[in-house]
C-alpha positions as CSV (number, residue, x, y, z in Angstrom):
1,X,0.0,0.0,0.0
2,X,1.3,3.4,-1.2
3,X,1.3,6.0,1.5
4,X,-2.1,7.8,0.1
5,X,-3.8,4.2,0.6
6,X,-2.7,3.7,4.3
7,X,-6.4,3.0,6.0
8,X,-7.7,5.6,8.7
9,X,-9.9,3.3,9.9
10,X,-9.6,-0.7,8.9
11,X,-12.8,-1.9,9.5
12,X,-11.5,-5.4,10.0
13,X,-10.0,-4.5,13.6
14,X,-11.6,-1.1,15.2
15,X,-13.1,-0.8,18.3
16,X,-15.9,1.7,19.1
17,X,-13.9,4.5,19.9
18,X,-11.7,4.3,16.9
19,X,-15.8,5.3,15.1
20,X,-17.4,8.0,17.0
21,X,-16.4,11.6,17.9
22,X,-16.0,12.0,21.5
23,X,-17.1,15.0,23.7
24,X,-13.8,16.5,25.5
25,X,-14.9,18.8,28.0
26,X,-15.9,16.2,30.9
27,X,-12.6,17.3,33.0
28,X,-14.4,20.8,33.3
29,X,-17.6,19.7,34.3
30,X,-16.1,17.3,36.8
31,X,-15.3,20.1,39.2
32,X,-19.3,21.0,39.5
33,X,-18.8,17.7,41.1
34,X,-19.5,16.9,44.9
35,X,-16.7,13.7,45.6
36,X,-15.9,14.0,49.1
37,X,-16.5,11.9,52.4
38,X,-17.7,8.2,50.4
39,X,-19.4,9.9,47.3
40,X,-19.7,6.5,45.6
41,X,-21.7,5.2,48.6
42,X,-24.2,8.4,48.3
43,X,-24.5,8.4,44.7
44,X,-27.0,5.8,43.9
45,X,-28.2,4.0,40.4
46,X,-32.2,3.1,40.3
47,X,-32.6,-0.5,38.0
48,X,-35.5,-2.4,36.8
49,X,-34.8,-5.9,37.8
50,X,-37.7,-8.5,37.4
51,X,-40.5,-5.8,37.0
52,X,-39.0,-3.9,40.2
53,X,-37.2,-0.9,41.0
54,X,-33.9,-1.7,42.9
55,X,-31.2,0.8,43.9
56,X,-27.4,0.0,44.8
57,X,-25.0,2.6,45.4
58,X,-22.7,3.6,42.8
59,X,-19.5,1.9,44.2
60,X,-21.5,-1.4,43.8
61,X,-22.9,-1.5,40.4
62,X,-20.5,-3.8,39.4
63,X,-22.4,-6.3,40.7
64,X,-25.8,-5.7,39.5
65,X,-27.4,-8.4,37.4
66,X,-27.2,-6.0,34.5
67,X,-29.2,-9.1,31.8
68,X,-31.9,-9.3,33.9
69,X,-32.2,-5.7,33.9
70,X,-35.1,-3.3,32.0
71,X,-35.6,0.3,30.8
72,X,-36.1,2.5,33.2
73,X,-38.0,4.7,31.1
74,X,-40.1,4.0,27.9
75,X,-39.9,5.0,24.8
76,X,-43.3,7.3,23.7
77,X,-44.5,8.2,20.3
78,X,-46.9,11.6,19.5
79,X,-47.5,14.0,16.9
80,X,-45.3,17.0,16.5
81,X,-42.7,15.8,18.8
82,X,-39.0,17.1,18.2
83,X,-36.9,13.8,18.6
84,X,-37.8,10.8,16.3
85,X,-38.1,7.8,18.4
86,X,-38.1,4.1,17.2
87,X,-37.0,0.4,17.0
88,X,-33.6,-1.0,15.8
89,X,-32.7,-4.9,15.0
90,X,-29.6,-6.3,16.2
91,X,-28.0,-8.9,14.2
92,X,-25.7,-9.1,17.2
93,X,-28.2,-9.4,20.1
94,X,-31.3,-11.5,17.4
95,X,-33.8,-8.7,18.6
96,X,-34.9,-5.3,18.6
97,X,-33.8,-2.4,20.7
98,X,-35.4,1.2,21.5
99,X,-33.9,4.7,20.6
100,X,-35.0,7.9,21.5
101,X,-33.2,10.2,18.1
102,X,-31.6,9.1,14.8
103,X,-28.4,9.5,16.7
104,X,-29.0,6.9,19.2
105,X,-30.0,4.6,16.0
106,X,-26.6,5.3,14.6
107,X,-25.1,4.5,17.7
108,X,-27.0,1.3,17.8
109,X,-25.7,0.4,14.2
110,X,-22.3,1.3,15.3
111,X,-22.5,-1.3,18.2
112,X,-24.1,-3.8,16.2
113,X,-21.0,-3.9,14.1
114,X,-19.2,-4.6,17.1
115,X,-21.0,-8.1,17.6
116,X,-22.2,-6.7,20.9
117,X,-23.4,-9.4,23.4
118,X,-26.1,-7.2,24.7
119,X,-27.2,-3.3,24.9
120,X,-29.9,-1.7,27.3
121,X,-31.9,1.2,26.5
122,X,-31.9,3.7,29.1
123,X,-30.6,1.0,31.6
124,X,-30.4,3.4,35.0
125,X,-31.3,6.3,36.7
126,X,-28.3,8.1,38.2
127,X,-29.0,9.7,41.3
128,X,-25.9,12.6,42.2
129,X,-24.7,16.1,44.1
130,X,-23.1,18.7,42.4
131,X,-22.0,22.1,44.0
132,X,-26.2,23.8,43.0
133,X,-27.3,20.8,44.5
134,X,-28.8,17.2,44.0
135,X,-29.3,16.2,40.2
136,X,-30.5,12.9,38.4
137,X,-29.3,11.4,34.8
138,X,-30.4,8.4,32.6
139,X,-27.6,7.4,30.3
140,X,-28.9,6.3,26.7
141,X,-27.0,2.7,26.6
142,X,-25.5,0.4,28.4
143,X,-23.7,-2.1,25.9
144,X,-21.7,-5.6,26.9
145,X,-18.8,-6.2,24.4
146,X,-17.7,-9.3,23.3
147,X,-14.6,-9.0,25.6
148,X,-17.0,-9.0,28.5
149,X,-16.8,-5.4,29.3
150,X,-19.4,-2.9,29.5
151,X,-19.4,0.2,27.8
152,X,-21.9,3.5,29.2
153,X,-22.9,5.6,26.6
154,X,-24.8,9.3,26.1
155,X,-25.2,10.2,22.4
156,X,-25.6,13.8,22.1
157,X,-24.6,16.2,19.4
158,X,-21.6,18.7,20.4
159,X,-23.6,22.0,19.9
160,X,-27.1,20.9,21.7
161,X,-24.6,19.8,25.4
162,X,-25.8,22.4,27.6
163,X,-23.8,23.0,30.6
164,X,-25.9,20.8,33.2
165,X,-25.8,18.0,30.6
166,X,-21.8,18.1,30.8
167,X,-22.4,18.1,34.8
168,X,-24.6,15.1,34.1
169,X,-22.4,13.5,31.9
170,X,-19.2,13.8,34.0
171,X,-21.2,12.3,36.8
172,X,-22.0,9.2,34.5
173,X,-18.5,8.8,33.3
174,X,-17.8,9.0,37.5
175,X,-20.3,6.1,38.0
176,X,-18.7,3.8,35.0
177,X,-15.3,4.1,36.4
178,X,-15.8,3.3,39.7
179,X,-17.3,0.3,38.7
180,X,-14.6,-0.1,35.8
181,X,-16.7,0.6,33.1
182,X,-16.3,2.5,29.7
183,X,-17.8,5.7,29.4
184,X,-18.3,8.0,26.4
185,X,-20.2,10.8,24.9
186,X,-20.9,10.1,21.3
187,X,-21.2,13.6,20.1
188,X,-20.9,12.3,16.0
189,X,-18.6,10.2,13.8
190,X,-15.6,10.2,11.9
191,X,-16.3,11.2,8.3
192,X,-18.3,8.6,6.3
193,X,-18.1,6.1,8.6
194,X,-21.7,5.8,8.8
195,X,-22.5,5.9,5.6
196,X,-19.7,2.8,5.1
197,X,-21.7,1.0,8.1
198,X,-24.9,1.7,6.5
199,X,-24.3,0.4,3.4
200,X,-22.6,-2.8,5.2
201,X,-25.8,-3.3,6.9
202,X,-27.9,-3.9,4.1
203,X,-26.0,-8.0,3.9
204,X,-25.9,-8.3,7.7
205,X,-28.5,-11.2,7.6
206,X,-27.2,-14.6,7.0
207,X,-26.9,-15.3,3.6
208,X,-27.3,-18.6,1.9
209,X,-24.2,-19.2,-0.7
210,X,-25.4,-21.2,-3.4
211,X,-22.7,-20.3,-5.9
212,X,-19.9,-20.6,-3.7
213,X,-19.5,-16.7,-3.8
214,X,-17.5,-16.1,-0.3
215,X,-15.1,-19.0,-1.1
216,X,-14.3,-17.3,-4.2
217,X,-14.1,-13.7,-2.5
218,X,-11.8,-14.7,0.0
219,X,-9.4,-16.5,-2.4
220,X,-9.5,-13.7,-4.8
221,X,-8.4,-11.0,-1.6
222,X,-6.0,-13.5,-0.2
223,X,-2.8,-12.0,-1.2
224,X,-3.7,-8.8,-0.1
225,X,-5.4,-5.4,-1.0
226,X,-7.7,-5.9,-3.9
227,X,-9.9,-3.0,-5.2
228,X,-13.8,-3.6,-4.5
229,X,-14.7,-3.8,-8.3
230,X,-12.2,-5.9,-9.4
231,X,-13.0,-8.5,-6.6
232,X,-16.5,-8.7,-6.9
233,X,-15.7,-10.1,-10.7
234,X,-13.5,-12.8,-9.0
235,X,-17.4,-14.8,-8.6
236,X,-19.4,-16.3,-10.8
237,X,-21.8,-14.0,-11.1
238,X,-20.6,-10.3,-9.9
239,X,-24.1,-8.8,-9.1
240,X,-24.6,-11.7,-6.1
241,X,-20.9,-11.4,-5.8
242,X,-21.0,-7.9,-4.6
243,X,-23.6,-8.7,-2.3
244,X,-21.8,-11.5,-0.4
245,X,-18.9,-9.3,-0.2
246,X,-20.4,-6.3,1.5
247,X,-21.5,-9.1,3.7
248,X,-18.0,-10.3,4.5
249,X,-17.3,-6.9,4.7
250,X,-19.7,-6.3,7.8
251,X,-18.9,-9.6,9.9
252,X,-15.3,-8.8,9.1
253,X,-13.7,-11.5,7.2
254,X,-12.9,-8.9,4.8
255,X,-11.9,-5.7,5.7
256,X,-11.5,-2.2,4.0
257,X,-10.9,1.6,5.2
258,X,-14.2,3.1,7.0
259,X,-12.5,6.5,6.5
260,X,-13.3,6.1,2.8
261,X,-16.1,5.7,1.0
262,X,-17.2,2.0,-0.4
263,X,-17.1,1.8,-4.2
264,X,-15.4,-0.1,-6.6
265,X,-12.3,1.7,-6.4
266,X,-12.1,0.8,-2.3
267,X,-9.6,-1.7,-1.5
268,X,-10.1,-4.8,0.0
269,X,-8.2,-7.0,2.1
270,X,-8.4,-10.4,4.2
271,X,-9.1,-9.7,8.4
272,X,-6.1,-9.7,10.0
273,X,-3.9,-8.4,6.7
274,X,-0.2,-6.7,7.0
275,X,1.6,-5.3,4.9
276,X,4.4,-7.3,5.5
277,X,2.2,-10.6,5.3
């Protein structure tokens, strides 16, 4: 690879931070913070576990039984409301989960594409102090990786975090670690990374190969980077070709540069591919 083909993003091995824009002003809002005399015993996290409402403090929420957990508040549809609520399927989890904007749903794609093991909707209510007083936050996800950490996520664009909502969010990112969970604010994406995981999406389903497609993609991109086009014609019949591949593509046996669009002129390459291979 020539240094103008170096990937940005190989979709073949990010993580979730590697995706999304981050919001970098939590160290401010931290100091609105009250964290003295056993603040992670006073803090507290409301659940829904088995149709009940239980609260542990924040220093034990490692050990809540986060997969028999529920929303904490539903999702609500009406006319003329501002934020555009809905349902998303999860190839990842086999079922469908609740957002509140399009942004959440993007987030959701984004973690789907991670192979998630599970992700709760509005998953707690965060009870905390800060230096006006007592506040209360419910992050937008709660999402168990594959490596069997969780990851706490707000999804908020930059220009509509208002100065409590930074309070709030520094308070969540408080909670995670002290349980040692991820926290982030997802306040966008790296460019046209959603549109790549977008298009990926489309062949996310299991596919049935009756033409031997993916044994013929994966041969053809063996040896290394491979332009899009030219590997899609490496099958039988390029038109079902192309689909298998974008396929490949999203469960990451093949991989390609997120930071870029997807057409025919994108390169492809095997997971796991150096350049020294």
């Amino acid at each position: 690879m020539n240094p103008k083909t170096v990937p940005q993003v190989r979709s073949d091995g990010c993580v979730l931070g590697d995706l999304m824009l981050s919001y970098r002003s939590l160290d401010e809002a931290r100091t609105r913070l009250v964290m003295r005399d056993n603040w992670a015993r006073r803090w507290t996290a409301a659940w829904q576990i088995n149709g009940l409402e239980v609260v542990w403090p924040v220093r034990d929420l490692g050990s809540v039984p986060v997969l028999s957990s529920k929303p904490v508040r539903g999702f609500t549809w009406r006319t003329k409301q501002r934020h555009r609520p809905g349902l998303e399927f999860l190839v990842s989890t086999g079922r469908k989960h609740g957002y509140e904007s399009l942004e959440e749903r993007a987030g959701l794609l984004a973690l789907d594409f991670m192979a998630v093991i599970e992700v709760l909707p509005q998953p707690f209510a965060l009870a905390f102090e800060h230096v006006d007083g007592h506040a209360g936050h419910i992050p937008d996800f709660l999402a168990v990786m594959r490596d069997g950490g969780h990851w706490l996520l707000d999804i908020r664009p930059a220009g509509l975090v208002g100065e409590l909502d930074a309070v709030k969010f520094a308070a969540s990112r408080e909670a995670a670690a002290a349980c040692g969970w991820h926290y982030s604010v997802i306040t966008g994406w790296r460019p046209h990374v959603l549109s790549g995981l977008d298009a990926l999406s489309a062949q996310r389903r299991p596919m049935t190969d009756q033409l031997g497609c993916q044994p013929a993609l994966l041969a053809a991109a063996a040896n290394g980077p491979v332009e899009f086009g030219e590997l899609v014609h490496a099958t039988r019949l390029p038109a079902v070709g192309r689909a298998h591949a974008v396929h490949l593509l999203w469960h990451r046996r093949l991989g390609f540069d997120l930071g870029r669009p997807l057409d025919d002129s994108a390169l492809v390459w095997p997971a796991g591919w150096t350049e020294s291979r």
